[in-house]
N, C-alpha and C positions, 0 to 999 in steps of 0.2 A: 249546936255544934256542927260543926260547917263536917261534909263525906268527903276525904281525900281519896276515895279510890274512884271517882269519873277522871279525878286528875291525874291519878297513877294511870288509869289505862286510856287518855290523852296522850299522854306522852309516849309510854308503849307503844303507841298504835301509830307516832310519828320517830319513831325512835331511830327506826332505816334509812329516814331523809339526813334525819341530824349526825349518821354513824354514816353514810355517805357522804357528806359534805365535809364533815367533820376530816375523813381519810383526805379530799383533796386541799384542806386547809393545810393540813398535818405538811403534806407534800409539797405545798408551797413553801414553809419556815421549814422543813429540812434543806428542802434545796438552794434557800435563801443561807442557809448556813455552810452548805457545803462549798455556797461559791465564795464564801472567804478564804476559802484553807489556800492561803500566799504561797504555801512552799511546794504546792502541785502547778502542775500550768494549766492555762485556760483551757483547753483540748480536755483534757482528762477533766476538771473539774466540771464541764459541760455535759459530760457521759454520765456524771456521780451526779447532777442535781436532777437529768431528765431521769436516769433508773431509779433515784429514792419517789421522786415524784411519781414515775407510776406503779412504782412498787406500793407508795400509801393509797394511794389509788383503788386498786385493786384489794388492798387488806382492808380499805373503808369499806368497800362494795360486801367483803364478804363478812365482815363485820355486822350491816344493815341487814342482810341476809339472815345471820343469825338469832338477830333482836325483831325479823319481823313476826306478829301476831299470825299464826299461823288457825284458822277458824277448822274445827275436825266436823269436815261435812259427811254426813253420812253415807255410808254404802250405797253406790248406784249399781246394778248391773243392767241396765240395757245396751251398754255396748263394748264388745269385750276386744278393740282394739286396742292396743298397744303404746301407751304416750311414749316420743321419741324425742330426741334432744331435738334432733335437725326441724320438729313443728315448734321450737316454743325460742330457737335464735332467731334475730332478723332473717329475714327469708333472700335480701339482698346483700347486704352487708355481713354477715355472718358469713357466706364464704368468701364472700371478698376479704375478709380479716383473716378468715383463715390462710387464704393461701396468700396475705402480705407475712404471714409470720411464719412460712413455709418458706418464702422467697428473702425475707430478710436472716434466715439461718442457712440459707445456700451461701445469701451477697456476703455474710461473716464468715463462710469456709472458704470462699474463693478470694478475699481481700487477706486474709490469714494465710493462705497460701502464695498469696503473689506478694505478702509484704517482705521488705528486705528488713538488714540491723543500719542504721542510721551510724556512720562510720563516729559520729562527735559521741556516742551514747553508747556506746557498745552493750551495755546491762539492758537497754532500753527495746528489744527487741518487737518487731513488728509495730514500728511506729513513721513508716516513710517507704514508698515504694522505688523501686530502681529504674531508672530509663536513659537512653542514650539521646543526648541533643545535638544534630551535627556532629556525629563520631564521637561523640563526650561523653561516657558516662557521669551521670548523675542520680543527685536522689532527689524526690520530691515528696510532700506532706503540708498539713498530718494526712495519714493515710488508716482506717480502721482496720489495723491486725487485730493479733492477740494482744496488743498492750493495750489498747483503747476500746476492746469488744468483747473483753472479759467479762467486766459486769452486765454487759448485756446478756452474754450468754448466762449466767449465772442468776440475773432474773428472770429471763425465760424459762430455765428449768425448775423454778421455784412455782412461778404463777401460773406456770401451760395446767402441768399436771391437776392447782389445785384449784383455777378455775374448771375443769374438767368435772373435777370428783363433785366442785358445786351445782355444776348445770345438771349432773345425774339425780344430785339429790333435790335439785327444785323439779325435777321434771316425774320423778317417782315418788315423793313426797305429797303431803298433804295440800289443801288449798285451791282455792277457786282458781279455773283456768285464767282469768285476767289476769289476777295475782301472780301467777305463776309465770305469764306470759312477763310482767314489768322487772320479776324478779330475775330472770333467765338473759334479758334484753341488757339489766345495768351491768351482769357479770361480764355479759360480752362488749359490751363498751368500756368495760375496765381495765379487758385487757386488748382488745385493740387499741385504747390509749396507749398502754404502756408498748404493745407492739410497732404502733406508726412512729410514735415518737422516737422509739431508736431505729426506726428504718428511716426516717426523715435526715437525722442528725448523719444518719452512715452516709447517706445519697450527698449531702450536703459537702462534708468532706471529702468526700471520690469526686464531687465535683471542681471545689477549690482547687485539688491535688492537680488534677488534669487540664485544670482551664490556665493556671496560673505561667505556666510554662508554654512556649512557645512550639513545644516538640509533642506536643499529645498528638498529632496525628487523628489517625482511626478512633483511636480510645478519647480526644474530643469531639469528633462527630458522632461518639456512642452516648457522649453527656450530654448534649444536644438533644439528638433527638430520641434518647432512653431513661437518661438521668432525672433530668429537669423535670417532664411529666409525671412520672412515679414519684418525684418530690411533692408534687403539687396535689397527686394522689395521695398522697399522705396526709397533708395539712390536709384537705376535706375529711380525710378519718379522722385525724387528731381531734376537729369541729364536732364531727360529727358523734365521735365517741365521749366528749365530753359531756356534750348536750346530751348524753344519755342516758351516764352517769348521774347527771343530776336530777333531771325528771326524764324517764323513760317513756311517757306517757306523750312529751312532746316530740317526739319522733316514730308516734302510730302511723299504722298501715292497717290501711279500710281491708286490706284484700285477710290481714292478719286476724284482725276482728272479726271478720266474718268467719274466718275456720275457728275460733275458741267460743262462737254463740254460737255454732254447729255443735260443742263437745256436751 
């Protein structure tokens, strides 16, 4: 009679990879779904398939997290420092994400503050900004207010906090330091995904907004030379946080390893 438990804890033991992949499948056919809905517009429906996408994202990540085999190593005491979050995130990337998700909850108060109401849409507010062309007023879009940066904001308040409460708990938690290093690395490429991806889509629309019109002025020499780079800054996050999501392992750092074969 054949032992089914090397095979229960085979698969246990890759359970993280499949509840990680599994989240950005998920995130793929939701947002493959969302861009049907006909009766919203492309703009909006664009916002709705990058936020479910990295909104499954992140729930896969912390999902994998949950299912991983956590091994209870015994009590060490020879050294009684302190494990900290900021040793076990990327050591480069990790504030680099931090402060794009810092900088993309300013760019969403300052485009929500400078959006106007789009005179044909009146219910439709903060979906088009106002500018003068040759003594003309006008309006241009889409531009990301409140109407198109809701759901952003409304997944950043969701995934900030609870990738947070995750990284505490992989970092004071049980588990060998590598372990703990890959598990800490996908939470934060989970949610730098989800955070580049709506600063990408914002920069992208501020740009269209301002390039498309003849009257951007100042604010198209700001697209130029502010816009476009921090786009571009973006997609390498996006790249880079997915690739880390997936295998963490593929975006080591010798300098990283070396302080967790120190612990």
């Amino acid at each position: 009679m054949l032992d089914a438990a090397p095979f229960q804890h085979r698969f246990l033991d890759h359970a993280n990879y499949y509840a990680r992949w599994s989240g950005l499948a998920i995130g793929i056919v939701a947002a493959q779904a969302l861009s049907t809905l006909g009766h919203i517009e492309f703009e909006q429906r664009l916002v709705f398939c990058i936020t479910a996408f990295g909104l499954c994202a992140v729930a896969g990540v912390l999902l994998a997290d949950a299912l991983t085999l956590l091994p209870q190593d015994p009590v060490r005491t020879a050294s009684l420092a302190p494990r900290l979050v900021r040793d076990h995130v990327p050591p480069r990337m990790g504030p680099l994400i931090a402060l794009q998700g810092v900088s993309l909850a300013v760019l969403l108060v300052l485009t929500a503050a400078t959006a106007s109401v789009d005179p044909h849409h009146i219910l439709s507010t903060g979906k088009v900004i106002a500018v003068t062309c040759e003594g003309v007023p006008a309006t241009v879009g889409p531009w990301p207010g409140m109407y198109y940066s809701l759901p952003t904001f409304g997944a950043l308040a969701i995934a900030t906090p609870t990738c947070m409460w995750a990284l505490r708990r992989i970092v004071h938690g049980p588990g060998g330091a590598q372990q703990r290093r890959d598990r800490a690395w996908a939470v934060t490429g989970a949610w730098g995904l989800l955070v580049s991806s709506q600063q990408l889509y914002a920069l992208l629309m501020i740009s269209v907004s301002l390039t498309e019109t003849g009257c951007a002025g100042a604010m198209g020499a700001l697209t130029f030379w502010v816009f476009y780079p921090l786009a571009l800054l973006n997609l390498l996050t996006v790249v880079w946080s997915l690739i880390t999501v997936v295998a963490p392992r593929a975006v080591d750092d010798d300098g990283v390893r070396g302080s967790l074969d120190d612990e």
